[in-house]
C-alpha positions in Angstrom: 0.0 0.0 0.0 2.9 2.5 0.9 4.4 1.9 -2.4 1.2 2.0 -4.3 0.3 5.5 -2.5 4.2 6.5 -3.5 3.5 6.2 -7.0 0.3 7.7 -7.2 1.5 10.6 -5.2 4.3 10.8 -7.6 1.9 10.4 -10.6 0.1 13.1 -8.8 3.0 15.5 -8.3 3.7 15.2 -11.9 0.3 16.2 -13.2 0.2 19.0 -10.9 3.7 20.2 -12.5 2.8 20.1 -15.5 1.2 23.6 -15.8 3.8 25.3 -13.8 5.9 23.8 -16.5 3.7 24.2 -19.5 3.4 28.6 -18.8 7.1 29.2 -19.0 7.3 26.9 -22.3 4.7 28.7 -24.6 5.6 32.2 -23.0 9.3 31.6 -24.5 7.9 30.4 -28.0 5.5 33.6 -27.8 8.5 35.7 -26.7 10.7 33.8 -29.7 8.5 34.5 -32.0 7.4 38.0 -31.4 11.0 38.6 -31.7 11.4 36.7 -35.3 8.2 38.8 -36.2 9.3 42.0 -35.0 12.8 41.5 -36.8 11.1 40.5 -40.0 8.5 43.5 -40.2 11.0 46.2 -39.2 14.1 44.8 -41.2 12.1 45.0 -44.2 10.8 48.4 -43.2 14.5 49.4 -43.6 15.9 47.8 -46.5 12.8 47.3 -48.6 13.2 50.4 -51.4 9.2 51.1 -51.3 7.4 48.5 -48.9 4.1 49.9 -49.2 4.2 50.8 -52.7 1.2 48.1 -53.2 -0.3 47.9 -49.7 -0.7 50.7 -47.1 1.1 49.9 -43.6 -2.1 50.4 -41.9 -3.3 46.7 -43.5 0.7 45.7 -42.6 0.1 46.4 -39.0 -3.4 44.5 -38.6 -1.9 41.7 -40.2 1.3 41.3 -37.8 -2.1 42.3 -34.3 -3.9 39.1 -36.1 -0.2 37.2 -36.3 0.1 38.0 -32.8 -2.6 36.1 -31.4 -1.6 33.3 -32.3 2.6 33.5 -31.5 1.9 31.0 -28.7 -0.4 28.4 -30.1 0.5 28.0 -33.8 2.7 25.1 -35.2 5.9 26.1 -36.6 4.5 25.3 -40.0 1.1 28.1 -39.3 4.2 30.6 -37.9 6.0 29.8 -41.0 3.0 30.7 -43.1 1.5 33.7 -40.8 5.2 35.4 -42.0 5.1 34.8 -45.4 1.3 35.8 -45.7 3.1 39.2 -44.3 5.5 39.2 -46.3 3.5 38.6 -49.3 1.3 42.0 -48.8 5.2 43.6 -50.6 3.7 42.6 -53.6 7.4 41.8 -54.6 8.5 38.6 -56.3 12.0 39.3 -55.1 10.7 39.4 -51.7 10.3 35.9 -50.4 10.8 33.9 -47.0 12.3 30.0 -47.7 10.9 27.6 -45.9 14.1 25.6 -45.7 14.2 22.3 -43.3 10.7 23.1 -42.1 9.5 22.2 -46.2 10.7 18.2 -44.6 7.8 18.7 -41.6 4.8 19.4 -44.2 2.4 17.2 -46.0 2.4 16.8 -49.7 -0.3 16.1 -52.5 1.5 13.2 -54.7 0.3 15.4 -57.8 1.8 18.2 -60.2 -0.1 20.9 -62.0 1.1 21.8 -65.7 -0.2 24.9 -67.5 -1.1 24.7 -71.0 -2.7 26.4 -73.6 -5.1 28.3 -70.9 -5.6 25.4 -69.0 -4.7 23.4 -66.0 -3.3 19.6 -66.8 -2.7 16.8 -64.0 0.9 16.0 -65.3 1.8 13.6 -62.2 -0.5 11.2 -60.0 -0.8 8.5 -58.0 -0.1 4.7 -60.1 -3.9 4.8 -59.3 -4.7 7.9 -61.4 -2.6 7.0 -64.4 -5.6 7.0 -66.7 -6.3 10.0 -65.9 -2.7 12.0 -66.8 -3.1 14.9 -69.0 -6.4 15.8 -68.9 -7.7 19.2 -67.7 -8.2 20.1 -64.2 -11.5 22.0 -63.5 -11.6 23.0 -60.0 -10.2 21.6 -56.6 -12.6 20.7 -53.9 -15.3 22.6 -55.4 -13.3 26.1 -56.3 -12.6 26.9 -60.0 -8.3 27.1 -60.7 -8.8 31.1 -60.8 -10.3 30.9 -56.9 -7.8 28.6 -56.1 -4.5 30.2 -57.6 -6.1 33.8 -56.0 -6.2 32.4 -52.5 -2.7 31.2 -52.9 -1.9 34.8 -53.0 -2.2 35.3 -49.7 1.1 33.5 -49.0 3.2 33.9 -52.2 5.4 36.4 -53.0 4.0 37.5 -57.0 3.6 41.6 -58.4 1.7 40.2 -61.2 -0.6 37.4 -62.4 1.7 35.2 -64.6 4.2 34.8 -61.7 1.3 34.0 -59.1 0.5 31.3 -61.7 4.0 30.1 -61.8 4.5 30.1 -57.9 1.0 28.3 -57.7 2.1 25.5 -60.3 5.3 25.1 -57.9 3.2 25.0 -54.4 0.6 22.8 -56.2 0.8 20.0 -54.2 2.1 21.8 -50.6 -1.2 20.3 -48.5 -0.2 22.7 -45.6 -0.8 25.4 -48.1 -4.7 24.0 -48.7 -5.3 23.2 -45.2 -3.8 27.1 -44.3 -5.7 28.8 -46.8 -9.0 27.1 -45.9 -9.3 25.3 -49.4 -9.2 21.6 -47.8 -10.0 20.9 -44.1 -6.5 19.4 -42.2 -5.9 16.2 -42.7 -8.8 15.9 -45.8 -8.1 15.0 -49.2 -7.3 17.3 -52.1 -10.4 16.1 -55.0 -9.7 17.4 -58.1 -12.9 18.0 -61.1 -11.5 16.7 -64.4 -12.9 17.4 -68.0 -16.5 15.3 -68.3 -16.9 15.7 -64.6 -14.8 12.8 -63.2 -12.8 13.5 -59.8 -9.5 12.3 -58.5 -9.3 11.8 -54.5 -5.8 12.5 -52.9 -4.5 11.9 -49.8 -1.9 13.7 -48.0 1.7 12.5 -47.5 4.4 13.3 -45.3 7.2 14.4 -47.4 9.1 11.4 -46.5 6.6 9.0 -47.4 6.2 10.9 -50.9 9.5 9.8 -52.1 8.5 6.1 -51.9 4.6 7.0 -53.6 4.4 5.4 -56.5 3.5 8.0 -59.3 3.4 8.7 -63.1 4.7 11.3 -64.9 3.7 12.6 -68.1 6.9 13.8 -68.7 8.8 11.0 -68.3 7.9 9.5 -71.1 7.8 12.2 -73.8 9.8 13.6 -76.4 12.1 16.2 -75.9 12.6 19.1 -78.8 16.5 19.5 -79.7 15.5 22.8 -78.2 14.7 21.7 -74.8 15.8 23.4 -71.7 19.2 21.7 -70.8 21.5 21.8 -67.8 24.0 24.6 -69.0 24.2 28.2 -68.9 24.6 28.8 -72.4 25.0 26.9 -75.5 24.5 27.3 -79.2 24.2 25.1 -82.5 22.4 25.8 -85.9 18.7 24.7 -86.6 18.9 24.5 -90.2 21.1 26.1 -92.9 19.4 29.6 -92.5 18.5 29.5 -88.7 20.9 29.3 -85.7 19.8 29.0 -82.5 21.1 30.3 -78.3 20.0 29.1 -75.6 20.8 30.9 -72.5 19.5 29.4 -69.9 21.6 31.5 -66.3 22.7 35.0 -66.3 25.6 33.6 -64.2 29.4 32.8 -65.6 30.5 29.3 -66.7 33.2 28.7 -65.0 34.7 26.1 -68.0 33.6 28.5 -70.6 33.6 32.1 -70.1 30.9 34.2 -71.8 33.7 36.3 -73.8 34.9 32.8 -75.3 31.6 31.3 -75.8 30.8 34.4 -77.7 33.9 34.0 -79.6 32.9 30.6 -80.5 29.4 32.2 -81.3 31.0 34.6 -83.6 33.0 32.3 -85.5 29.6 29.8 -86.5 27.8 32.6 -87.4 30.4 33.9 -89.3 31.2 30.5 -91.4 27.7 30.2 -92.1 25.0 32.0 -93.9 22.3 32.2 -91.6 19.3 34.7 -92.2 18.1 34.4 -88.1 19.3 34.1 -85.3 17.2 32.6 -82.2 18.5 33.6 -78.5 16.6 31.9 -76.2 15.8 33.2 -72.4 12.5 31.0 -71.9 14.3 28.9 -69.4 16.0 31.7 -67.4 15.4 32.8 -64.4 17.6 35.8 -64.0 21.2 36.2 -62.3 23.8 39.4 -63.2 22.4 41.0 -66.0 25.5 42.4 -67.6 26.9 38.3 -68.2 25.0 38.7 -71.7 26.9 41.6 -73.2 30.1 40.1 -75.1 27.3 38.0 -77.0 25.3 41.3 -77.4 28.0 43.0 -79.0 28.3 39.7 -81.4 24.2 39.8 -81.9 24.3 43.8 -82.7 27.0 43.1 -85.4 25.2 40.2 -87.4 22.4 42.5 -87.2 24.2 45.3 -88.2 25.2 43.3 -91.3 21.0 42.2 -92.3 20.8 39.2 -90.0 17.3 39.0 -88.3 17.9 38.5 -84.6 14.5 37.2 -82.8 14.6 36.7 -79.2 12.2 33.9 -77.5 10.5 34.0 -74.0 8.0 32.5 -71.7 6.4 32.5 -67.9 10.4 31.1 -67.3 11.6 34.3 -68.0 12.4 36.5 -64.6 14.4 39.1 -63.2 18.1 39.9 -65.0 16.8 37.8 -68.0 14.0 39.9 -68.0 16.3 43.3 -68.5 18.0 41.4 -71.5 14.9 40.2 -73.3 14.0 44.7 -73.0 17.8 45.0 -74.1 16.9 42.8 -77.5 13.8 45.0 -77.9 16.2 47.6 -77.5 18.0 46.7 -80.6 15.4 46.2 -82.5 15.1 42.5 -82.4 11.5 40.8 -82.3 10.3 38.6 -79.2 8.4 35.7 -79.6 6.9 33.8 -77.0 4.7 33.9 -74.1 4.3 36.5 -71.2 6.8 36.4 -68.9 6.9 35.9 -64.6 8.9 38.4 -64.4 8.0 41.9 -64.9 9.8 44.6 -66.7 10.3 47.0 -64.6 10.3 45.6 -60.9 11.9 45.8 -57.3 14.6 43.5 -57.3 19.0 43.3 -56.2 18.2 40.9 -53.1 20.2 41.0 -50.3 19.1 38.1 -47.0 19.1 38.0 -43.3 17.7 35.4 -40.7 15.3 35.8 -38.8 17.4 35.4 -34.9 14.6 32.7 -33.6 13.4 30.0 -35.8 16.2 30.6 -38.9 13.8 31.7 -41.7 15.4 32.9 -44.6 14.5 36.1 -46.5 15.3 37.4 -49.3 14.6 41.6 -49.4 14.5 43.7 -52.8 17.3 46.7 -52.0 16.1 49.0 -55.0 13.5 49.3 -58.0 15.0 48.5 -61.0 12.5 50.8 -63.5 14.5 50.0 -67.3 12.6 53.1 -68.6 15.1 55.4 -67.3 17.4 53.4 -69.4 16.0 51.9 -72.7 13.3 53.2 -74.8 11.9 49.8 -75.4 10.2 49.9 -71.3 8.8 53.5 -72.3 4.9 53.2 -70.9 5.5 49.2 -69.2 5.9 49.5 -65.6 5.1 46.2 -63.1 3.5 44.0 -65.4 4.6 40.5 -67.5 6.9 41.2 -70.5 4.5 41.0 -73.6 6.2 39.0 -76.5 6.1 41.2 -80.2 4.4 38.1 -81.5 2.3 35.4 -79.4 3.1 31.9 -79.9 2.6 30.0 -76.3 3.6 26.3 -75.9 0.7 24.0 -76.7 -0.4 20.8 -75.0 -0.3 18.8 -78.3 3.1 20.2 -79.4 4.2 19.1 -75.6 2.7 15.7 -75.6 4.6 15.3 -79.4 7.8 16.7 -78.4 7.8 19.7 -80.6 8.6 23.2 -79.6 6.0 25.5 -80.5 7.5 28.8 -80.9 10.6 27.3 -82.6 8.6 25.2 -85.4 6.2 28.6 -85.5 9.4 30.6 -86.7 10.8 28.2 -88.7 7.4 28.2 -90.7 7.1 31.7 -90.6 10.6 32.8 -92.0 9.8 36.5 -92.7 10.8 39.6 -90.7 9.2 40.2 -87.7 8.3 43.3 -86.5 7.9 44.7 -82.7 4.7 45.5 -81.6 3.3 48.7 -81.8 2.8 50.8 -78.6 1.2 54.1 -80.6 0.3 55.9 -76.8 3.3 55.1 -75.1 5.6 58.4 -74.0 7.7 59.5 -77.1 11.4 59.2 -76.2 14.1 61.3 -77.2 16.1 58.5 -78.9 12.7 57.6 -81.0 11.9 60.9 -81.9 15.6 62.1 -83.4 15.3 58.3 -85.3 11.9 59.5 -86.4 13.7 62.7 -87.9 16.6 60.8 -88.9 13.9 58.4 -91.3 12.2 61.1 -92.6 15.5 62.7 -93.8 16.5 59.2 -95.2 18.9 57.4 -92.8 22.0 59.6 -93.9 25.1 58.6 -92.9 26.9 60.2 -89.9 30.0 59.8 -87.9 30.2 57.7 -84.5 30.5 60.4 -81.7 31.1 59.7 -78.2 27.6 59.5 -75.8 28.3 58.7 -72.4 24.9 57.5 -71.8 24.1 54.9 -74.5 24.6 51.3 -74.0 26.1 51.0 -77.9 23.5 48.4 -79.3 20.2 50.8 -79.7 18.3 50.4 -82.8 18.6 54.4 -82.9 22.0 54.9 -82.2 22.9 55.6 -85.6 20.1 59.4 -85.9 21.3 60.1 -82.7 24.8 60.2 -83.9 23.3 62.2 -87.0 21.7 64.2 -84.5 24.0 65.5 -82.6 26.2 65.9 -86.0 23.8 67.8 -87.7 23.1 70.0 -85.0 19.4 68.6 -84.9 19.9 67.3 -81.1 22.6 68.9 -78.1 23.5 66.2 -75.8 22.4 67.1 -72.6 25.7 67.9 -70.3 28.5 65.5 -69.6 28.8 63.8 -72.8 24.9 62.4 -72.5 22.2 61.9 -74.4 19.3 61.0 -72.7 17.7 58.7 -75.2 15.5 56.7 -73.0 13.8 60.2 -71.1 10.6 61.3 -72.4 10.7 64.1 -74.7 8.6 67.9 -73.9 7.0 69.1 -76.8 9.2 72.4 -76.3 12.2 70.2 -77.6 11.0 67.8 -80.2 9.7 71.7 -81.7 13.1 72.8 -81.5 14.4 69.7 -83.3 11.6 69.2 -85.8 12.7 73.1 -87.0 16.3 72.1 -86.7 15.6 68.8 -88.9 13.3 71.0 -91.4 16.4 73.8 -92.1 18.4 71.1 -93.1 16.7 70.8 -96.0 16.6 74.9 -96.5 13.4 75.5 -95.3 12.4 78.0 -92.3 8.8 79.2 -90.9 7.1 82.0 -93.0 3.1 81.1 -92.3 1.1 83.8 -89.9 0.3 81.6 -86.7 -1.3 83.0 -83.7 0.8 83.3 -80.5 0.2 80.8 -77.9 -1.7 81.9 -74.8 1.4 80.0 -72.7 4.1 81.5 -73.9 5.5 83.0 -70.7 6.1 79.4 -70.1 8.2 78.2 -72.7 11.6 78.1 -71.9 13.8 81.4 -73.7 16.2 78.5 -75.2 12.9 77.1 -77.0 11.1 79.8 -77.7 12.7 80.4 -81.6 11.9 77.0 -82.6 8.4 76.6 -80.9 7.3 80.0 -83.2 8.9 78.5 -86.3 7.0 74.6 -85.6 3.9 76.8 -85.7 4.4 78.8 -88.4 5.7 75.7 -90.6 2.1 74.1 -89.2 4.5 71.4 -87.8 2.6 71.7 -84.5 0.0 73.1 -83.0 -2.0 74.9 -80.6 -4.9 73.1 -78.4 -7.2 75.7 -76.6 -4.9 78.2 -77.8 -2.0 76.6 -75.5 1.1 75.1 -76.6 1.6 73.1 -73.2 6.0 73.2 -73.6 6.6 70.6 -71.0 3.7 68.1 -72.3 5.0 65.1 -72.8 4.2 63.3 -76.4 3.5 59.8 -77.3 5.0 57.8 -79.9 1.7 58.4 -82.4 2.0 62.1 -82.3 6.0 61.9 -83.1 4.7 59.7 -86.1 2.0 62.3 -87.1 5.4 65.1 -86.8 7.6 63.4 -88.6 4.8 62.5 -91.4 4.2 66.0 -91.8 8.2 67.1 -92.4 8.7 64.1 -94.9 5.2 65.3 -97.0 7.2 69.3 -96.6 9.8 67.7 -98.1 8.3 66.1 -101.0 
């Protein structure tokens, strides 16, 4: 009896500790993670360039009270997710928490998502499900694919539509991310609608027990294009006798062959051959150090410089630094061809990392906005959105499922000059509106002259060169140009009258005065009177507006009307 009583007393005396025990516990993992939090939110306050460019701190700050309610109760995995819901609110696809070791801890879906031609395809299942690979999802557990890929906004990291996609088609089968979102109750299975109605039930798995499912992959079993995406930063071969083809797959170095040799190598093929285009694919990159590219560039800008057709090819793949290269192609007047890209054009991005002090989360923090229209004239009126390819040709299902590369075959078949597309509102540059005058005086010849500010491969470069020659354009201080800056209607008058007296001719029409003309600048003044009186511009409400900008149509419409003066 005196033992029995010892052990229930000592049964007893653990129960009671318990508590006393259990306070202390959660009030450190509260305390912990309040500190992670904390870090997180005021770390990015400080580094992030813009943090609530696309959501006001006010919604920041009731996110992190609602975060806080939970710091002692959650699972590491909820924790993990209540941050990146928070740090999703950025807006920023640059700005990202990893999940790291605790991606081992979750459940999986033994399924992958493929998008196609608009649609949603089951490309992996279950043994079970094999009949049903490759058709068309509908919906999961009752919610259309656009519900489903929307929720997942909450917790990833996208600033526009085609990279939410992308990070959705990644996440796919993440049941943690369901179960969070409130799409699939914990522990439930994941059903997915199928074209004609059917349904697929899937369990979850832990993420050790998903290496040992045994599944089928529609991939696995296709064929592969000689253009597939392959395990190498950059490499090259010819297509046919009139087409050679680059894929470049990393902004990044290869160690074994430097870019400068590659492009050598590059040169040379081109070179011994007689090829009439020349494909440079980025569909499979997914950015790096933007400036890797430029030896081939240079290579690129001299074929094309001697008639070559250069056509550059992209898709959702596409992102960050490759992103900047596919705008530098557009830049030089090459065509892209494609589909929209993940990455937008202009965009916050040049990540820098920290850890958070308690549980070891990794994030990754834009440090600037990287906006390419202050650079190239190709970005002039894009901001945050997908790169748009000159000419849409998307990868098909049935070009997938017979190993064909759609884009590739399409340009191939299609072997005529491609032109970009036409953005007839965007803001009229300077570089486009001296290459507009430079047309309309018929391309003349000029000599190279040193501008500080161009890159060297511009479509435009030679009329600005002419320009500044003829005494059409001034640079603008320190050797520049400024060919990507929006030009004032103030100076495309000056150098529309500059461009006409080339040619001999001068204002002598009767124009009325403009009710604004205390506001044009003195310098502008001469050649704002002589654009009216030659009927090259003219007056709206009796204003001239000088520091209007113009768009790329009305440029047109200017250099139309000096080309039918000249004739």
């Amino acid at each position: 009896m005196r033992l029995w009583r010892g052990i229930l007393a000592g049964t007893l005396a653990l129960c009671l500790t318990v508590p006393v025990c259990a306070a202390p516990v959660e009030d450190t993992v509260a305390q912990q993670r309040q500190e992670d939090l904390d870090f997180l939110y005021d770390t990015l306050k400080r580094g992030h360039p813009d943090l609530f460019a696309n959501t006001p701190e006010e919604e920041f700050l009731a996110r992190r009270g609602e975060i806080e309610k939970s710091l002692a109760s959650a699972s590491d995995q909820t924790f993990a997710l209540d941050l990146q819901s928070l740090v999703a609110m950025v807006g920023d696809s640059h700005t990202t928490i990893a999940l790291g070791s605790l991606a081992q801890t979750m459940r999986y879906y033994p399924i992958a998502l493929t998008w196609r031609d608009g649609k949603w395809y089951l490309t992996t299942a279950p043994a079970a499900g094999k009949d049903m690979l490759g058709r068309q999802v509908t919906a999961v557990n009752g919610r259309t694919m656009e519900r489903v890929v929307e929720a997942f906004g909450v917790v990833l990291s996208a600033d526009n539509q085609v990279k939410l996609r992308r990070q959705y088609r990644q996440t796919c089968n993440v049941a943690d991310f369901y179960e969070y979102l409130g799409l699939v109750e914990k522990g439930k299975p994941l059903i997915l609608t199928l074209t004609g109605g059917e349904s697929l039930e899937i369990a979850p798995v832990a993420a050790e027990e998903l290496g040992r499912t045994d599944l089928v992959q529609m991939g696995a079993s296709l064929p592969q294009p000689a253009t597939a995406g392959r395990d190498q930063n950059y490499l090259a071969f010819p297509l046919n006798d009139s087409a050679y083809y680059i894929q470049y797959n990393s902004c990044m170095e290869d160690p074994d062959l430097p870019m400068e040799r590659f492009s050598g190598q590059v040169q040379a093929e081109l070179e011994a051959g007689d090829y009439r285009r020349i494909l440079l694919d980025l569909r499979n990159n997914g950015g790096g150090s933007d400036g890797v590219i430029w030896p081939l560039l240079e290579v690129l800008r001299q074929e094309m410089d001697r008639g070559t057709e250069v056509v550059g090819l992209i898709g959702e793949t596409t992102f960050s630094s490759a992103i900047i290269n596919a705008v530098e192609l557009q830049e030089m007047g090459a065509a892209l061809v494609g589909d929209l890209t993940s990455g937008s054009v202009d965009h916050f991005g040049s990540v820098g990392s920290f850890r958070l002090p308690n549980s070891g989360l990794q994030v990754g923090c834009s440090r600037k906005y990287i906006d390419l229209g202050t650079l190239l004239d190709a970005d002039a009126g894009r901001g945050v959105e997908p790169l748009e390819p000159d000419v849409l040709v998307p990868q098909t299902m049935e070009d997938t499922l017979e190993g064909r590369d759609t884009a590739v075959e399409w340009l191939l078949a299609n072997p005529q000059r491609l032109e970009q597309k036409e953005y007839p509102g965007a803001p009229l540059t300077r570089g486009r509106f001296v290459a507009l005058l430079w047309q309309a005086a018929g391309s003349p010849d000029a000599q190279s002259v040193e501008i500080a500010d161009v890159l060297g491969i511009e479509w435009y470069l030679p009329a600005i060169y002419w320009a500044v020659e003829s005494g059409v354009a001034a640079g603008t201080g320190e050797g520049g140009f400024q060919a990507a800056r929006p030009i004032t209607r103030q100076e495309a008058a000056v150098m529309a009258v500059k461009a006409a007296q080339l040619s001999g001719r001068a204002g002598q029409g009767e124009f009325t005065e403009p009710a604004d003309g205390d506001q044009i600048a003195l310098w502008a003044q001469e050649g704002v009177m002589q654009a009216l009186s030659l009927d090259l511009m003219e007056l709206r409400g009796g204003a001239f507006r000088p520091l209007d900008p113009m768009t790329r149509t009305e440029g047109e419409k200017l250099a139309g009307l000096l080309l039918q003066k000249e004739h």
